[in-house]
ROFIKE-451608 format. One record per residue: y, z, x of N, C-alpha, C in turn. Coordinates in Angstrom, 3 decimals, always signed. Example, Ala and Ser with C-alpha at 12.3 -4.5 7.8 and 13.67 -1.06 7.14 Angstrom:
// residues 2
-5.690  +7.800  +13.190  -4.500  +7.800  +12.300  -3.300  +7.800  +13.200
-2.250  +7.080  +12.850  -1.060  +7.140  +13.670  +0.030  +7.870  +12.900
//
This chain:
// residues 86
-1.174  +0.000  +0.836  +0.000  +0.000  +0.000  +1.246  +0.000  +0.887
+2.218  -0.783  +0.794  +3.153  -0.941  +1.084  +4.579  -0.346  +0.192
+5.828  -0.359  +1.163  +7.296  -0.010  +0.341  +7.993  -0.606  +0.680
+8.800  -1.348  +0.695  +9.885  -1.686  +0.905  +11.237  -1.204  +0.558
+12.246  -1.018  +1.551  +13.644  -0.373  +1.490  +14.219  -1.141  +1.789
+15.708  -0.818  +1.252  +17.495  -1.354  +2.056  +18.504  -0.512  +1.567
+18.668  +0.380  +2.330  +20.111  +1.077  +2.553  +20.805  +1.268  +3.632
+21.914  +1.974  +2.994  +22.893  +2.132  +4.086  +22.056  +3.146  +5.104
+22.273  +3.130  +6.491  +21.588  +4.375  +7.694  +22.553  +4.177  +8.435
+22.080  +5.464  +9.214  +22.760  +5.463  +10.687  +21.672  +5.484  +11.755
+22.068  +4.469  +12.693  +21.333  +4.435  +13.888  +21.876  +5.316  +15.002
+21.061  +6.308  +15.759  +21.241  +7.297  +16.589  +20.650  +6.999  +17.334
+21.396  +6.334  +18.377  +21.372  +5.751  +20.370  +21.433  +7.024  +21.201
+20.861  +8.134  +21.830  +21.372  +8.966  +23.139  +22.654  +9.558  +22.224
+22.529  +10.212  +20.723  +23.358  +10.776  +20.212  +24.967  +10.051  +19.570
+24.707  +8.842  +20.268  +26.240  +8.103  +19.496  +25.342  +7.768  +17.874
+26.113  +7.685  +16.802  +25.984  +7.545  +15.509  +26.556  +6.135  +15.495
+25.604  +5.359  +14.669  +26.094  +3.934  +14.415  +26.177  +3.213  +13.078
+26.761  +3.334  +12.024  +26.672  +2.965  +11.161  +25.907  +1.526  +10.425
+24.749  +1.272  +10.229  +24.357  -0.062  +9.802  +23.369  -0.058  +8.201
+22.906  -1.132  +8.272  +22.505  -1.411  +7.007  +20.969  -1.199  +7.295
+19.637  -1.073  +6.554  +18.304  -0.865  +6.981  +17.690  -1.857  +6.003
+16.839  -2.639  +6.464  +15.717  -3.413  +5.779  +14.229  -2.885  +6.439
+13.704  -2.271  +5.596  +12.612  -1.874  +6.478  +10.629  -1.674  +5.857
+10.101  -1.921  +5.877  +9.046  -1.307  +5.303  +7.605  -0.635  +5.907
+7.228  +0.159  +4.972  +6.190  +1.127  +5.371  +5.173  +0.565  +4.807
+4.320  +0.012  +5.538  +2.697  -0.224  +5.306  +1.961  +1.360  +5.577
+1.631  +2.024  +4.460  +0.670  +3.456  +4.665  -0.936  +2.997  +4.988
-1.156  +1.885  +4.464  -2.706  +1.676  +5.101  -2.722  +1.113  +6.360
-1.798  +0.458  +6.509  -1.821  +0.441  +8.475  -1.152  +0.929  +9.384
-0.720  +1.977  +8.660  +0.359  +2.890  +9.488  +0.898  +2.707  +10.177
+1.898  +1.491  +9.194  +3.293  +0.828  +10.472  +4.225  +0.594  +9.561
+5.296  +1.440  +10.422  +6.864  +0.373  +9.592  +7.629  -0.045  +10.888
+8.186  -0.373  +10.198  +9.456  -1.679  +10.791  +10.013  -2.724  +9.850
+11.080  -3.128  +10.626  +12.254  -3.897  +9.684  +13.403  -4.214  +10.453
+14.809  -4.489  +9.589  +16.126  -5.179  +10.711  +16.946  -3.947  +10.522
+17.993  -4.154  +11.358  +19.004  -3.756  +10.820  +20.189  -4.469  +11.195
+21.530  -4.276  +10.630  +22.791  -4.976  +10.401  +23.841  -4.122  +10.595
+24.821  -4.267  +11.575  +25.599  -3.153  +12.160  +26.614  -4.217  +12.067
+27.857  -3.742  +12.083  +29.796  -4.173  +12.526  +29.857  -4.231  +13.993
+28.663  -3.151  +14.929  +29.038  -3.238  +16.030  +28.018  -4.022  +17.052
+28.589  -5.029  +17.534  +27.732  -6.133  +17.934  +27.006  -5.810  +19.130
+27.326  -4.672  +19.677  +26.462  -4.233  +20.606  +25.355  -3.212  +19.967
+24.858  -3.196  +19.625  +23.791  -2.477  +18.905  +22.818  -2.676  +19.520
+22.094  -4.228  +19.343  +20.724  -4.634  +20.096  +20.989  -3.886  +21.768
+21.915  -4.206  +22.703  +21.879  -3.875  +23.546  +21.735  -2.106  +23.984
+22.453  -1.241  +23.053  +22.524  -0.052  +23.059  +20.825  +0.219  +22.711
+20.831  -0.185  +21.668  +18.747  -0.001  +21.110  +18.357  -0.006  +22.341
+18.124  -1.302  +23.561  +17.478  -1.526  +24.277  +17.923  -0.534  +25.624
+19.182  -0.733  +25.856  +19.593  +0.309  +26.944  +19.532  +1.791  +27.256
+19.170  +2.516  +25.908  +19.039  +3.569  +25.399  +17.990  +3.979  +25.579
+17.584  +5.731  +25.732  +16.458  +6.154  +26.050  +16.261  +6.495  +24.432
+16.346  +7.212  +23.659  +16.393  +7.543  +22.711  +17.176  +7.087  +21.197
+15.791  +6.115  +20.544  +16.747  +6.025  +19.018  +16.165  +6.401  +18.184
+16.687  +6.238  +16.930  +16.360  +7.315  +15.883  +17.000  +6.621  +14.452
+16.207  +6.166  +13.317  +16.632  +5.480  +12.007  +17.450  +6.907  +10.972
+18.487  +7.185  +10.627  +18.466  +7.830  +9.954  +19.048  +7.998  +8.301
+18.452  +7.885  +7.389  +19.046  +7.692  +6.240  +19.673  +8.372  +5.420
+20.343  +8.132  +4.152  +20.990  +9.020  +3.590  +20.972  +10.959  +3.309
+19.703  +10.331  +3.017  +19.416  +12.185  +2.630  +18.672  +12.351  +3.873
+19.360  +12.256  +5.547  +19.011  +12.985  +6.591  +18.034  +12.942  +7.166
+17.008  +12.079  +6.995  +15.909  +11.864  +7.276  +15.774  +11.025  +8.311
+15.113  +11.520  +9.506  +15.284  +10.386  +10.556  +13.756  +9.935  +10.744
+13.856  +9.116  +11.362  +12.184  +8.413  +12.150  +12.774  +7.888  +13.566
+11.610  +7.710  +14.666  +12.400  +7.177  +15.849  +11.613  +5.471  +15.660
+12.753  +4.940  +16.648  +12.626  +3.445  +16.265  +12.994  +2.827  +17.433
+12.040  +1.783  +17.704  +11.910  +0.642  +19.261  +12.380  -0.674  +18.745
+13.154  -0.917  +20.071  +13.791  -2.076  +19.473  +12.761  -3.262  +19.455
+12.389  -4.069  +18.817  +11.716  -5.466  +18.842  +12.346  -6.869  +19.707
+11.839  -7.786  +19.650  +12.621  -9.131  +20.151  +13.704  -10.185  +19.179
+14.232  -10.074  +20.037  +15.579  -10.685  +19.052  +15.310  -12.083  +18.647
+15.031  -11.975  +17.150  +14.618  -12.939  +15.714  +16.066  -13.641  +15.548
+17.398  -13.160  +15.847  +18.469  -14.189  +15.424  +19.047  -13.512  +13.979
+18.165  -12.793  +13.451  +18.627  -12.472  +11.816  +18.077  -10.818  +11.905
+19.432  -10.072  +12.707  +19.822  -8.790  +12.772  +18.384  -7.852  +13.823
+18.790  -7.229  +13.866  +18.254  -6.187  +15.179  +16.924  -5.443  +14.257
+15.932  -6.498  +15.217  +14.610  -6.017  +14.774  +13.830  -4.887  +15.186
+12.872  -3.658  +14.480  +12.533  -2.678  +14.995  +11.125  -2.595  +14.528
+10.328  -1.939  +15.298  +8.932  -1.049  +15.091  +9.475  +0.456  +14.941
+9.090  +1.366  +13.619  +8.814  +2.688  +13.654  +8.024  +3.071  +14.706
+8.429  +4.362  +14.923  +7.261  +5.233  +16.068  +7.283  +6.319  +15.577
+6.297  +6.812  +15.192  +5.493  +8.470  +14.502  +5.952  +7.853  +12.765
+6.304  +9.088  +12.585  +6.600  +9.005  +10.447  +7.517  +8.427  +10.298
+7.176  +7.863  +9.491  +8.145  +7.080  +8.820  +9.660  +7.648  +8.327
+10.801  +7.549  +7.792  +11.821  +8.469  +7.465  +11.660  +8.894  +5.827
+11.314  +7.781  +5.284  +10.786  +7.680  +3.634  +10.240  +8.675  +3.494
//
Protein backbone atom coordinates (compact mmCIF):
# COMPACT_ATOMS: atom_id res chain seq x y z
CA UNK A 1 0.00 0.00 0.00
CA UNK A 2 1.08 3.15 -0.94
CA UNK A 3 0.34 7.30 -0.01
CA UNK A 4 0.91 9.89 -1.69
CA UNK A 5 1.49 13.64 -0.37
CA UNK A 6 2.06 17.50 -1.35
CA UNK A 7 2.55 20.11 1.08
CA UNK A 8 4.09 22.89 2.13
CA UNK A 9 7.69 21.59 4.38
CA UNK A 10 10.69 22.76 5.46
CA UNK A 11 13.89 21.33 4.44
CA UNK A 12 16.59 21.24 7.30
CA UNK A 13 20.37 21.37 5.75
CA UNK A 14 23.14 21.37 8.97
CA UNK A 15 20.21 23.36 10.78
CA UNK A 16 19.50 26.24 8.10
CA UNK A 17 15.51 25.98 7.55
CA UNK A 18 14.41 26.09 3.93
CA UNK A 19 11.16 26.67 2.97
CA UNK A 20 9.80 24.36 -0.06
CA UNK A 21 7.01 22.50 -1.41
CA UNK A 22 6.98 18.30 -0.86
CA UNK A 23 5.78 15.72 -3.41
CA UNK A 24 6.48 12.61 -1.87
CA UNK A 25 5.30 9.05 -1.31
CA UNK A 26 5.37 6.19 1.13
CA UNK A 27 5.31 2.70 -0.22
CA UNK A 28 4.66 0.67 3.46
CA UNK A 29 5.10 -2.71 1.68
CA UNK A 30 8.48 -1.82 0.44
CA UNK A 31 9.49 0.36 2.89
CA UNK A 32 10.47 3.29 0.83
CA UNK A 33 9.59 6.86 0.37
CA UNK A 34 10.79 9.46 -1.68
CA UNK A 35 9.68 12.25 -3.90
CA UNK A 36 10.71 16.13 -5.18
CA UNK A 37 10.82 19.00 -3.76
CA UNK A 38 10.40 22.79 -4.98
CA UNK A 39 12.16 25.60 -3.15
CA UNK A 40 12.53 29.80 -4.17
CA UNK A 41 16.03 29.04 -3.24
CA UNK A 42 17.93 27.73 -6.13
CA UNK A 43 20.61 26.46 -4.23
CA UNK A 44 18.90 23.79 -2.48
CA UNK A 45 20.10 20.72 -4.63
CA UNK A 46 23.55 21.88 -3.87
CA UNK A 47 23.06 22.52 -0.05
CA UNK A 48 21.11 18.75 0.00
CA UNK A 49 24.28 17.48 -1.53
CA UNK A 50 26.94 19.59 0.31
CA UNK A 51 25.40 19.04 3.57
CA UNK A 52 26.05 16.46 6.15
CA UNK A 53 22.71 16.39 7.54
CA UNK A 54 19.02 16.75 6.03
CA UNK A 55 15.88 16.36 7.31
CA UNK A 56 12.01 16.63 5.48
CA UNK A 57 9.95 18.47 7.83
CA UNK A 58 6.24 19.05 7.69
CA UNK A 59 3.59 20.99 9.02
CA UNK A 60 2.63 19.42 12.19
CA UNK A 61 6.59 19.01 12.99
CA UNK A 62 7.28 15.91 11.86
CA UNK A 63 10.56 15.28 10.39
CA UNK A 64 12.15 12.18 8.41
CA UNK A 65 15.85 12.40 7.18
CA UNK A 66 16.26 12.63 3.45
CA UNK A 67 19.26 11.91 0.64
CA UNK A 68 19.47 13.79 -2.08
CA UNK A 69 18.84 11.72 -5.47
CA UNK A 70 20.15 12.62 -9.13
CA UNK A 71 19.05 15.58 -10.68
CA UNK A 72 15.71 14.62 -12.94
CA UNK A 73 15.42 18.47 -14.19
CA UNK A 74 11.82 18.63 -12.47
CA UNK A 75 12.77 19.82 -8.79
CA UNK A 76 15.18 18.25 -6.19
CA UNK A 77 14.77 14.61 -6.02
CA UNK A 78 15.00 12.53 -2.68
CA UNK A 79 15.09 8.93 -1.05
CA UNK A 80 13.65 8.81 2.69
CA UNK A 81 16.07 7.26 5.23
CA UNK A 82 14.50 5.49 8.47
CA UNK A 83 10.45 6.60 9.01
CA UNK A 84 8.82 8.14 7.08
CA UNK A 85 7.46 11.82 8.47
CA UNK A 86 3.63 10.79 7.68
Amino acid sequence: MAENYETDAVVVIDGEEIPAYARFTIDYAAKHWGGTLDADDPALRFKLVAGNRAALRLPDGKEGAIVPDRDTGHGVTFTGSGMPPA
